[in-house]
C-alpha positions as CSV (number, residue, x, y, z in Angstrom):
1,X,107.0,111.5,164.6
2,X,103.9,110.5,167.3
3,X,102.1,110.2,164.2
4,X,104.0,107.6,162.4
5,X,104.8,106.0,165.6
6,X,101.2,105.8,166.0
7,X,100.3,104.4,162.3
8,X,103.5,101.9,162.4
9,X,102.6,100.4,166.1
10,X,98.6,99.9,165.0
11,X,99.8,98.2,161.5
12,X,101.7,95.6,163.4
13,X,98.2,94.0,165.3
14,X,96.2,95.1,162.3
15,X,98.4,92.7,159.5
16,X,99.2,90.5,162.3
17,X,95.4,89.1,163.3
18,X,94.1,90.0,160.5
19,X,96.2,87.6,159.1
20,X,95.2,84.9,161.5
21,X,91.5,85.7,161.1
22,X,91.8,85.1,157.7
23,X,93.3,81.8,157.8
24,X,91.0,80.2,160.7
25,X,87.9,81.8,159.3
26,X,88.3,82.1,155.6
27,X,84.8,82.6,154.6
28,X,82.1,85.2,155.8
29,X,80.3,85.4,158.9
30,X,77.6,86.8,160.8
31,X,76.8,90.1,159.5
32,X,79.1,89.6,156.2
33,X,76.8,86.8,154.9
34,X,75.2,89.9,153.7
35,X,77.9,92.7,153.1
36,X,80.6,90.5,151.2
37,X,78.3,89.5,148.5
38,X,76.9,93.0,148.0
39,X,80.5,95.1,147.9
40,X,81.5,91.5,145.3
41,X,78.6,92.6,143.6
42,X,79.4,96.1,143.0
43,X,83.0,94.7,141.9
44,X,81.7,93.3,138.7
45,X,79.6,96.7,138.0
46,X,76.0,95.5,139.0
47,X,74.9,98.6,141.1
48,X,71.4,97.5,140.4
49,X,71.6,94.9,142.8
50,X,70.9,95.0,146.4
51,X,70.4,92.3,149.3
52,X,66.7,93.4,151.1
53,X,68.6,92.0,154.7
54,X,70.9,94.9,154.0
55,X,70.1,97.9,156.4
56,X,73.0,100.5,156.0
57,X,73.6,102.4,152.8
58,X,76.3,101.1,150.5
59,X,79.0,104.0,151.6
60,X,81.3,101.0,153.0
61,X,80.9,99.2,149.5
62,X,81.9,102.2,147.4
63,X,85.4,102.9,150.1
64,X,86.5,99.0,149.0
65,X,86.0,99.8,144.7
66,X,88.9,102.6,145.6
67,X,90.6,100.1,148.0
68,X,90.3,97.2,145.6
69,X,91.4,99.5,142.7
70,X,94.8,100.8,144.4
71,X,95.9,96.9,144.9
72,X,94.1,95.7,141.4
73,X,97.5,97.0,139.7
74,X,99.7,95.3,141.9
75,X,98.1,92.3,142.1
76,X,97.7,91.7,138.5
77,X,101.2,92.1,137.6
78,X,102.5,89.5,140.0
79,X,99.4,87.6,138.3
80,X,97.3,87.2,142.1
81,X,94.6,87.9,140.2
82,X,93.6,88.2,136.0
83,X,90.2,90.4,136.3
84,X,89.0,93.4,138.9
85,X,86.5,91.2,140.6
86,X,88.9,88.1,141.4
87,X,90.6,91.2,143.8
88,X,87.1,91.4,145.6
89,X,87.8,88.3,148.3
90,X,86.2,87.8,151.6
91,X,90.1,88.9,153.1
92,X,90.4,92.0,150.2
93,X,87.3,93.0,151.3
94,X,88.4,93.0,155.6
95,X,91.0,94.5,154.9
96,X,89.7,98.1,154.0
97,X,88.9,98.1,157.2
98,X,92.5,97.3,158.7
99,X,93.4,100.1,156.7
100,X,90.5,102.7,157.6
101,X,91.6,101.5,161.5
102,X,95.4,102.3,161.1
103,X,93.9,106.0,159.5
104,X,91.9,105.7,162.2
105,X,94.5,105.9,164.8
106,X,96.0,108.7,162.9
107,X,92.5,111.0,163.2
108,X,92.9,110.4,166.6
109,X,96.2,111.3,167.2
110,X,95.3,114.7,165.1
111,X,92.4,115.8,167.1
112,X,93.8,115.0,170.8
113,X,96.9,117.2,169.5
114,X,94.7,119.9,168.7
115,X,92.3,119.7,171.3
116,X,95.3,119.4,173.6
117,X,98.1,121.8,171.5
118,X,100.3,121.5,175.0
119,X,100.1,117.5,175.4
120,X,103.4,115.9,174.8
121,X,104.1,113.8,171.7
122,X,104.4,111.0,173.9
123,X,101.0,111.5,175.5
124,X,99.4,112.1,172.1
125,X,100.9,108.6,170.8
126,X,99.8,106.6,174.0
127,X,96.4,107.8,174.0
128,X,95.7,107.3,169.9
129,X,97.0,103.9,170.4
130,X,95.2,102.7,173.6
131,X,91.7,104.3,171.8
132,X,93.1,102.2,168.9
133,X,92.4,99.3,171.4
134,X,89.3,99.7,172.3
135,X,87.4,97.0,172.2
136,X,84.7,97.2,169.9
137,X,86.9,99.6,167.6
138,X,89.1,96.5,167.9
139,X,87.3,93.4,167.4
140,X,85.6,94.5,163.8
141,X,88.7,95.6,162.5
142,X,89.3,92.5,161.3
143,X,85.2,91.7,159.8
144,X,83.6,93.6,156.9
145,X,81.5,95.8,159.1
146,X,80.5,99.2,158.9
147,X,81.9,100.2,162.4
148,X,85.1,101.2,161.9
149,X,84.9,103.2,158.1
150,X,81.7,104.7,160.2
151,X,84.3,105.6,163.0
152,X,87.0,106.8,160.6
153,X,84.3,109.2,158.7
154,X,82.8,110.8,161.8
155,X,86.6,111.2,163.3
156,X,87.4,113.0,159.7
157,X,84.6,115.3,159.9
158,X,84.9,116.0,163.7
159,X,89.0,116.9,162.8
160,X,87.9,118.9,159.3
161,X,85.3,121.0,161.6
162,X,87.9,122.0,164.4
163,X,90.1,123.6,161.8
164,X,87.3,125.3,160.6
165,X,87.2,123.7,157.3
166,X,83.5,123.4,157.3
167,X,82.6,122.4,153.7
168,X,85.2,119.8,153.8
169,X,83.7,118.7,157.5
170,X,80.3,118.4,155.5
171,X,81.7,116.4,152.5
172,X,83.1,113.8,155.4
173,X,79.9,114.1,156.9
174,X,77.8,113.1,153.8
175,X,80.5,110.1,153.5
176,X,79.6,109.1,157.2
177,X,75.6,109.3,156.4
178,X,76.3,107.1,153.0
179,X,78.1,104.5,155.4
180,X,75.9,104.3,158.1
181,X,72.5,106.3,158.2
182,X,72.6,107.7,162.0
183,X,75.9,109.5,161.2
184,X,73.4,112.5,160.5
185,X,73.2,113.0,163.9
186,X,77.0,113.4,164.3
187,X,76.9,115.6,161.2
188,X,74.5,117.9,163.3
189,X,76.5,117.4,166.5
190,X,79.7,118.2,164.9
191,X,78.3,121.4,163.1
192,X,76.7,122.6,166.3
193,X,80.2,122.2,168.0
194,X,81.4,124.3,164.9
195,X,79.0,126.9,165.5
196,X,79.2,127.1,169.3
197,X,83.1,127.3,168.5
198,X,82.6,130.5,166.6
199,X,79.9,132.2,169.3
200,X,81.4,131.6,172.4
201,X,85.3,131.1,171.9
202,X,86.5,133.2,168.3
203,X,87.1,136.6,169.1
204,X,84.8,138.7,167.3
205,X,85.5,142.5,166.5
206,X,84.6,144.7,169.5
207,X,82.0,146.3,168.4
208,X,79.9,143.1,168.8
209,X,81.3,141.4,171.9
210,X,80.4,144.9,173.6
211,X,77.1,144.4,171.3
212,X,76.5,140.5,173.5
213,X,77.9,142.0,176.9
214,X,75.9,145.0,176.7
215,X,72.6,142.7,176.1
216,X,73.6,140.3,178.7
217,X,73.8,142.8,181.5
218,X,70.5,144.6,180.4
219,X,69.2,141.2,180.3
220,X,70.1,140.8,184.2
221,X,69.7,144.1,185.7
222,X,67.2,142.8,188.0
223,X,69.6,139.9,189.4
224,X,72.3,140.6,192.3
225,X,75.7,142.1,191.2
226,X,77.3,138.6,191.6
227,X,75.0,137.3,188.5
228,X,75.8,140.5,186.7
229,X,79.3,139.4,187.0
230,X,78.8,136.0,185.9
231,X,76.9,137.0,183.1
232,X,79.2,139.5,181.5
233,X,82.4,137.0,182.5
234,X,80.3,135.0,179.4
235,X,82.5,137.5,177.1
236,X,84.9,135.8,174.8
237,X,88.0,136.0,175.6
238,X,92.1,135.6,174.5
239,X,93.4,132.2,175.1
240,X,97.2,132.8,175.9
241,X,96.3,135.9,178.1
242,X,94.1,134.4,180.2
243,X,96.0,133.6,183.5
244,X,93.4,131.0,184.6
245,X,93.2,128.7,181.6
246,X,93.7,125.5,181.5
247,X,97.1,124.6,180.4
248,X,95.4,121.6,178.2
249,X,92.4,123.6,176.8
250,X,92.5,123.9,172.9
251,X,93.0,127.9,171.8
252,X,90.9,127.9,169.0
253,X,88.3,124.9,168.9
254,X,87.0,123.7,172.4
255,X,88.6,127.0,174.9
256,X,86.7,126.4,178.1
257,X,86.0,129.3,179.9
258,X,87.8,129.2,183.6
259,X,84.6,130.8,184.9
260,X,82.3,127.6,185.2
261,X,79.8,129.9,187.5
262,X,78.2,130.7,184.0
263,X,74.6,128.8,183.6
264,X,73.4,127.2,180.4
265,X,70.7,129.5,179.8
266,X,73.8,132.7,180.1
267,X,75.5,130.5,177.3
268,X,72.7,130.1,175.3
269,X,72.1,134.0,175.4
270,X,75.5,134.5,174.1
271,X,74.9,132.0,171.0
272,X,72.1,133.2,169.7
273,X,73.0,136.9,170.0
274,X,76.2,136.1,168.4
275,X,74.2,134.2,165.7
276,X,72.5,137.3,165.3
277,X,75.3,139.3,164.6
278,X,76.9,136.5,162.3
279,X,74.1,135.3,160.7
280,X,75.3,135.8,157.6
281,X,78.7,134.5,157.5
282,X,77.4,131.3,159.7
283,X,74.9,130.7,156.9
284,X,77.8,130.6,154.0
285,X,80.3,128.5,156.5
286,X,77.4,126.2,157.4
287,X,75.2,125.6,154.5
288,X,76.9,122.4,153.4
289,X,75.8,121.2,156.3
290,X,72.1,122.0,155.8
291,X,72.2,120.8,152.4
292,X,73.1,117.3,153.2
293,X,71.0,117.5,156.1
294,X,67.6,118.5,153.6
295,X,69.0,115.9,151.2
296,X,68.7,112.5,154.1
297,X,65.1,114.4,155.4
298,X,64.3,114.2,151.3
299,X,65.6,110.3,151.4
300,X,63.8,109.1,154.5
301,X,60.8,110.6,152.4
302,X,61.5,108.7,149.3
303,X,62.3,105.5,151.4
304,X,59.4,105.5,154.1
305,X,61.9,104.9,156.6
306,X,66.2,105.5,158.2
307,X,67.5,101.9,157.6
308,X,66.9,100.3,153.8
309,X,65.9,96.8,154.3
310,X,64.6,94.9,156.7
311,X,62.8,97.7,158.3
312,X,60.2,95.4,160.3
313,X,63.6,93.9,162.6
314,X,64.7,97.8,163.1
315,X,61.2,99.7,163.6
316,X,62.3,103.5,166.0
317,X,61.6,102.1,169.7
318,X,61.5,103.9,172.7
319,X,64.0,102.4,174.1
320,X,65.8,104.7,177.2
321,X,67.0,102.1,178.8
322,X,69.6,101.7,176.3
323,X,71.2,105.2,177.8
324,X,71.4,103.8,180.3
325,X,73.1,101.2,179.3
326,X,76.0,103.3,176.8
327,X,76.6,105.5,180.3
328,X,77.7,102.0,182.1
329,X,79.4,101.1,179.5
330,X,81.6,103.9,178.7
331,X,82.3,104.7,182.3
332,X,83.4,100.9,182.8
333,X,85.7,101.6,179.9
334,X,87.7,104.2,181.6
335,X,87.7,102.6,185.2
336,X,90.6,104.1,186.3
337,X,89.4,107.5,185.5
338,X,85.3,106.9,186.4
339,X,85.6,104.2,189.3
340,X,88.4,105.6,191.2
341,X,88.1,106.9,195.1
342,X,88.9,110.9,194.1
343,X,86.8,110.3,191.5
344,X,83.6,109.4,193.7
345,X,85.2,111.8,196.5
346,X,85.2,114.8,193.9
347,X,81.8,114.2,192.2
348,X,80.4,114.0,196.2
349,X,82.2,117.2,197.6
350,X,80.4,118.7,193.9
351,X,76.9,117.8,195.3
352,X,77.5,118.7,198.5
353,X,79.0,122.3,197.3
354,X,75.8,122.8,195.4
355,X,73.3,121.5,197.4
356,X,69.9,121.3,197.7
357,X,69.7,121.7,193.4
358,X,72.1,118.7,192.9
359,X,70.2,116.3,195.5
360,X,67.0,117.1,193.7
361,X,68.9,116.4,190.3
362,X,69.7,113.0,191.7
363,X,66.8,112.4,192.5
364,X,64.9,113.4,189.4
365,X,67.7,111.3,187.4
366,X,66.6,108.3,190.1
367,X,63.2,108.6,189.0
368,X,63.9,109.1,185.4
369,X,66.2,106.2,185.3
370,X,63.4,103.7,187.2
371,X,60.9,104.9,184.8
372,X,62.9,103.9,181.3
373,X,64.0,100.7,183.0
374,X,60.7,99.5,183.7
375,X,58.6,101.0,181.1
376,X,61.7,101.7,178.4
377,X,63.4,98.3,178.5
378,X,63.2,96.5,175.7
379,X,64.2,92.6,175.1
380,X,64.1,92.3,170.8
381,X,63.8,89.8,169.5
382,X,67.3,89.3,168.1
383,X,69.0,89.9,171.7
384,X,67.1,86.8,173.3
385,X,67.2,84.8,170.3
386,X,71.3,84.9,169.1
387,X,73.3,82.8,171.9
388,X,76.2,83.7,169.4
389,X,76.3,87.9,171.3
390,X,77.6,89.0,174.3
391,X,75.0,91.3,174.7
392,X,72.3,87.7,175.1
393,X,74.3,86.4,178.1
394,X,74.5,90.1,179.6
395,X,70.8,89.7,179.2
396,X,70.2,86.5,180.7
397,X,72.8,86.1,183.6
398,X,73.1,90.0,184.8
399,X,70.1,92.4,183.7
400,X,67.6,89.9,183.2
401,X,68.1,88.1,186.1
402,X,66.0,88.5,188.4
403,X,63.0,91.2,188.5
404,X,64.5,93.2,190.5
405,X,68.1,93.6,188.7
406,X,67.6,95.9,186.3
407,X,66.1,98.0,188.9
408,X,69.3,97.4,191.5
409,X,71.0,98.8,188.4
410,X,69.7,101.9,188.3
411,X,72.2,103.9,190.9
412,X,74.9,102.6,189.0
413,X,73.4,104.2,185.5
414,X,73.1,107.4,187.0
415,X,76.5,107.5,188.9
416,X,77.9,106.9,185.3
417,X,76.3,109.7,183.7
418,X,76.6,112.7,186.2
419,X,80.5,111.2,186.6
420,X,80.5,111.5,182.6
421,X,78.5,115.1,183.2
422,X,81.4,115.9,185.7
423,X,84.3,114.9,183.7
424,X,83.1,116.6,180.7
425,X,82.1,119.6,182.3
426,X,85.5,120.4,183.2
427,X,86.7,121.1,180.0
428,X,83.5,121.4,177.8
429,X,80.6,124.3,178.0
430,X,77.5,123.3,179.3
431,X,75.6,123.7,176.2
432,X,78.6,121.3,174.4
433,X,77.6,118.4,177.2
434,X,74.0,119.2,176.5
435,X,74.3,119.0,172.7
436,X,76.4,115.7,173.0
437,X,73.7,114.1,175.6
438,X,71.4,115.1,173.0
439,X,73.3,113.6,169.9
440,X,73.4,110.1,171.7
441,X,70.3,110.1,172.9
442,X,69.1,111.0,169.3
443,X,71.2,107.5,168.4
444,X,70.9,105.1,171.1
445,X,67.2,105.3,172.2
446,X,65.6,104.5,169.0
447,X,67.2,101.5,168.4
448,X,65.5,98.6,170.1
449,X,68.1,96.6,169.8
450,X,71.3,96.3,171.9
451,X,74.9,96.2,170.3
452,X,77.2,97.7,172.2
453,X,78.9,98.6,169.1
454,X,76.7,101.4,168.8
455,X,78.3,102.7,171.5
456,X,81.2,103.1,169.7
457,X,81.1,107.1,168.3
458,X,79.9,109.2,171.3
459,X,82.5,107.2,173.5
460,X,84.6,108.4,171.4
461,X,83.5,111.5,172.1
462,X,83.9,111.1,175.6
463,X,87.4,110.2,175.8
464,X,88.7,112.8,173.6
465,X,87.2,115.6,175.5
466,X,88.1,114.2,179.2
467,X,91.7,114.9,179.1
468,X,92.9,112.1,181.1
469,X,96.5,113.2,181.8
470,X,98.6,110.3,183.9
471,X,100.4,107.9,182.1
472,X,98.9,105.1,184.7
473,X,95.4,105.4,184.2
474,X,96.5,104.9,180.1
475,X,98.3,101.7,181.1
476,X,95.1,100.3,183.2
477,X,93.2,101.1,180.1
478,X,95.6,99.7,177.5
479,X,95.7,96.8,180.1
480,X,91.8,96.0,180.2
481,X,91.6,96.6,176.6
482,X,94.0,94.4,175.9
483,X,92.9,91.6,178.1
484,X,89.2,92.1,176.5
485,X,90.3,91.6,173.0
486,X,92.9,88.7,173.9
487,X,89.7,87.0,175.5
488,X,87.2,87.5,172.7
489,X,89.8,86.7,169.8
490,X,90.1,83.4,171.5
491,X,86.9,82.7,172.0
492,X,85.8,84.2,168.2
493,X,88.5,81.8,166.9
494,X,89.0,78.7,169.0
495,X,85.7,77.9,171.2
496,X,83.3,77.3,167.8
497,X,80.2,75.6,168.7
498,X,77.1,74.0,166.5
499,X,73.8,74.8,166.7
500,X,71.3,71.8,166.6
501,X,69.2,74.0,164.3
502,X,70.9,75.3,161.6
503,X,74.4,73.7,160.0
504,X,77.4,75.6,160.0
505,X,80.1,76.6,162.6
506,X,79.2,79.4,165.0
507,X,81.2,81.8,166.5
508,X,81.1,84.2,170.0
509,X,80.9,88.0,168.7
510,X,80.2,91.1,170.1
């Protein structure tokens, strides 16, 4: 029933705007100057043909010839349209991804239930719905972006991969790489969550969790019995006899051990001794994944480069600031989870527990974040150019200025990112965190140009594996969702302006 009540609720604001999008901007914009024409020109059969402005791969086109082909039918019996390509409008063409956002919401639903198999129904449907609201999930619902079938794929692949459907997790991942090229990073994220699933959580037969603990004791002999302990405590162990665990952990796909004494370098031990042991059946469940992962290293080759065309505009940057940046970002997202007083009480009493290591972990993540701000900031061209982004005036008015801004800054990155660290680290392994830290950074830093829309997947990420459990901090997030895409709707629709340069009407977007 959450299910349904989830798909129904998110079809209502999905036909609704997308309705009223449609009728006070009829004909493309922005980014669909480029994508409407291509996916019209697949519709008549000319595959050949390819817009150089275009930099994603034509996944997104290929999802609208199956969406334009279930309505073709319809529509040509009521006589809406006489040939395949009349079907292939600029509001056809949006709304695959109305329909990829309602399937959306539905993924979501999925995974939080299985992540969380003791979450009530009505938990499960709040939280799929406000995620559903999330801003910049939101707003390109209703353009012909790749953002939300990018979203949709990754979700699908992330869901296939918890129930241990691995080949069908890889098949989902190869449709997330065809719609948007950095999706190969999610595709390795999601199979190293796969693979750190079946190390440190599946039990194994005895004869090789003795096998691991044996190791990991000889391994420690020389350290104090406490470590001893902590070391063998690694071993894997039965969810629903385990008096200590977590009443929201998953069973099967993300159990969290309810020792968190264990180190990184103790759960590393444990993987690849366990990989050892299952090499063999890791290298059947997993080789669908290596396959599609040797077939992008064999396109990059063939292409000279990750994005398709206009590969001068999108050249790999340095460009750590923009971590920075997401961990701002997502931990303004969930205020009421990130910016409330037990929040900053918690994380402090954390430091203070484990002092002196965590002061000198602030402090190297200090110095590390002054460093990528000053020498790792990057203004493209694009960002101080396009008046018509949020991310320009975010620029301009806050980061930009005054010299000393993006510097004053700096505290707030790294309080968002060790209360991300801490939030995730409650449920999550460390070497989970560390392989998702990894993934985004992978993403984020070499793009030199910032859209907060990239953002979009490892928050994601974040909120499905932070089990927020009070039905008020869902409400103040519905709330500020809401009252973000209310503002920008308005704004995208009925405050057009004209730019002295170039004819046309012009529109505020994210």
């Amino acid at each position: 029933m959450g299910k349904v009540a989830v798909a129904v609720i998110v079809s209502l604001w999905v036909i609704s705007i997308s309705i009223l999008v449609n009728h006070i901007v009829p004909e493309p914009y922005m980014d669909e100057i480029f994508h409407i024409p291509q996916a019209q020109q697949y519709c008549i059969g000319n595959f050949r043909s390819w817009d150089p402005m275009i930099t994603t791969p034509p996944g997104l086109y290929y999802l609208s010839l199956v969406h334009v082909a279930s309505l073709f039918p319809g529509m040509s019996i009521v006589q809406a349209a006489s040939s395949f390509s009349e079907v292939c409008t600029t509001a056809i063409l949006r709304s695959v991804n109305g329909v990829l956002a309602v399937l959306c919401s539905i993924l979501v639903y999925d995974i939080i239930t299985l992540l969380r198999p003791t979450l009530s129904e009505g938990k499960a449907t709040i939280s799929a719905v406000v995620l559903a609201l999330y801003p910049l999930h939101w707003f390109f619902t209703f353009l012909y972006y790749t953002d939300v079938a990018s979203l949709t794929a990754v979700l699908a692949m992330y869901l296939a991969c918890l129930k241990k459907n691995y080949w069908l997790s890889a098949v989902l991942g190869a449709l997330a790489v065809v719609i948007r090229q950095t999706n190969i990073v999610w595709m390795l994220f999601v199979a190293c969550t796969g693979v750190i699933n079946i190390t440190l959580v599946r039990p194994r037969d005895n004869v090789e969790v003795n096998d691991i603990d044996t190791a990991i004791r000889k391994s420690n002999r020389t350290t104090s019995n406490d470590d001893v302990t902590s070391g063998s405590n690694l071993r894997l162990r039965k969810f629903s006899n385990s008096p200590g665990t977590d009443k929201h952990s998953m069973p099967s796909a993300s159990l969290v051990s309810t020792n968190h004494s264990s180190g990184l370098l103790d759960e590393v031990k444990v993987i690849f001794l366990a990989l050892w042991h299952m090499k063999w059946e890791l290298l059947v469940s997993f080789s669908p994944f290596l396959t599609v992962f040797v077939a992008f290293l064999a396109f990059i080759r063939w292409n000279g480069s990750v994005v398709l065309g206009a590969k001068e505009a999108h050249t790999v940057s340095p460009h750590f600031a923009q971590i920075m940046y997401f961990g701002l970002v997502s931990a303004l997202a969930v205020a009421p989870l990130h910016c409330s007083k037990g929040q900053v009480v918690d994380l402090f009493q954390s430091f203070w527990k484990r002092r002196p290591i965590s002061f000198f972990q602030v402090f190297v993540a200090v110095i590390a974040g002054f460093y990528s701000v000053h020498f790792f900031s990057i203004a493209h061209p694009y960002l101080i150019a396009d008046n018509r982004h949020y991310p320009f005036y975010l620029w301009r008015k806050v980061i930009n200025a005054h010299w000393s801004m993006k510097y004053l800054l700096v505290p707030l990155y790294v309080y968002s990112w060790f209360s991300i660290f801490s939030t995730l680290g409650r449920v999550q392994r460390k070497i989970w965190v560390l392989a998702f830290f990894l993934a985004t950074a992978a993403v984020l830093v070499p793009a030199p140009l910032i859209e907060f829309r990239y953002y979009t997947i490892p928050f994601y990420f974040i909120v499905l594996h932070s089990h927020i459990n009070d039905y008020q901090s869902w409400l103040l997030m519905g709330l500020l969702y809401l009252a973000f895409n209310v503002f920008t709707m308005m704004i995208f629709l009925f405050r057009p302006f004209h730019w002295d340069h170039e004819p046309g009407i012009q529109r505020f977007i994210w």
